[in-house]
N, C-alpha and C positions, 0 to 999 in steps of 0.2 A: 311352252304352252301349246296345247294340240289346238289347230282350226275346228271349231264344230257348227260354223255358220256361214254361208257370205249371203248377202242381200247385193243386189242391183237396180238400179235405177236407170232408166232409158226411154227415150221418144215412143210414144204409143206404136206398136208394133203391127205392120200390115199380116196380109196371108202369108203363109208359106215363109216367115225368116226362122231362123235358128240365132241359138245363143250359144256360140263355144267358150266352154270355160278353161284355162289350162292349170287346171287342181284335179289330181289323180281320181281316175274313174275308180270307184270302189262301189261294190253293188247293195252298199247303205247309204249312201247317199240318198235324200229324196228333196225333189223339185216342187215348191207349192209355192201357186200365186192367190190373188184376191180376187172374188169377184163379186159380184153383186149377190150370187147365191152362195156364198162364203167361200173356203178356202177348195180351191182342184189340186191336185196333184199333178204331177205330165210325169212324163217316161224321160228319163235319162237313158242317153244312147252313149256306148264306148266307142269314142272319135277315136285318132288316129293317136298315137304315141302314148296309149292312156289315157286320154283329156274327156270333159265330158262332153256331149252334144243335147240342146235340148230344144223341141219345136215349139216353140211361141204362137198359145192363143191373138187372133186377132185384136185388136184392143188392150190389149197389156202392157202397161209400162213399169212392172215392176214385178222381180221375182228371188225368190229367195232359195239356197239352198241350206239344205240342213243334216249333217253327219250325226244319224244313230247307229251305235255300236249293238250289231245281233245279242242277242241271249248268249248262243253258241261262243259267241266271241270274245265275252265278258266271263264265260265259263273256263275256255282254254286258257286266258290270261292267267285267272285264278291258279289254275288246274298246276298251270308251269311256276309258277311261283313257288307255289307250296311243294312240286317236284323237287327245283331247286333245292329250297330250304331244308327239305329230307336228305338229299345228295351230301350238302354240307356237314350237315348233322353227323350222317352215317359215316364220311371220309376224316373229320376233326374228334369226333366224339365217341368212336367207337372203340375202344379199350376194354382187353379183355383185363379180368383182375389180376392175373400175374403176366406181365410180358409187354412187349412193346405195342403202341396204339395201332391200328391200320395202314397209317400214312408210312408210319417208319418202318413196318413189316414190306409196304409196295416199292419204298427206296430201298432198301435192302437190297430183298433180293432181286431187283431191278439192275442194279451198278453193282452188287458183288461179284459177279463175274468177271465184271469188265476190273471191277479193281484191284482183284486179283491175278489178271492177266500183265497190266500196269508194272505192280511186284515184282514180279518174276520178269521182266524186260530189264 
């Protein structure tokens, strides 16, 4: 199961602290807390070994993070999958109608050299 959340809880927070998180900076991630004029966003910063860093409004004792996956992101998943699936397709399934399929043509003449060398030792 992939993380797509974490929520925190902590002592109302003065000026000037930060929150280090140590779950991988990824530039989807986004920070939103509560306030009185609904929900703010803050700026995740990439701390030191990946981690994230984030500046905490005054007054806030609570903030959440939340992992959305880009468009782009969800397109290349796609993209490679379906690559895949064509790869297989084309290396298992490709048979001409008289003769050996693809795979046994690539081991062929891959090792007949060699197992003919073999032979003749």
């Amino acid at each position: 199961m992939k993380l797509k959340w974490i929520k925190f809880s902590f002592a109302p927070a003065v000026d000037n602290q930060y929150l280090y998180v140590k779950e991988n900076y990824f530039p989807d991630w986004q920070a939103k807390v509560k306030t009185n004029r609904g929900e703010q966003k803050l700026e995740i910063y990439n701390a030191g070994a990946g981690h994230m860093l984030v500046k905490l409004p005054e007054g806030i004792n609570q903030i959440s993070f939340e992992y959305k996956a880009s468009t782009v992101n969800n397109l290349s998943k796609i993209v490679s999958i379906l690559t895949l699936g064509m790869l297989i397709l084309w290396l298992f399934w490709n048979k001409p109608i008289s003769g050996p399929g693809l795979v046994k043509k690539i081991i062929n003449n891959r090792f007949k050299k060699w197992w003919e060398q073999e032979n003749e030792v």
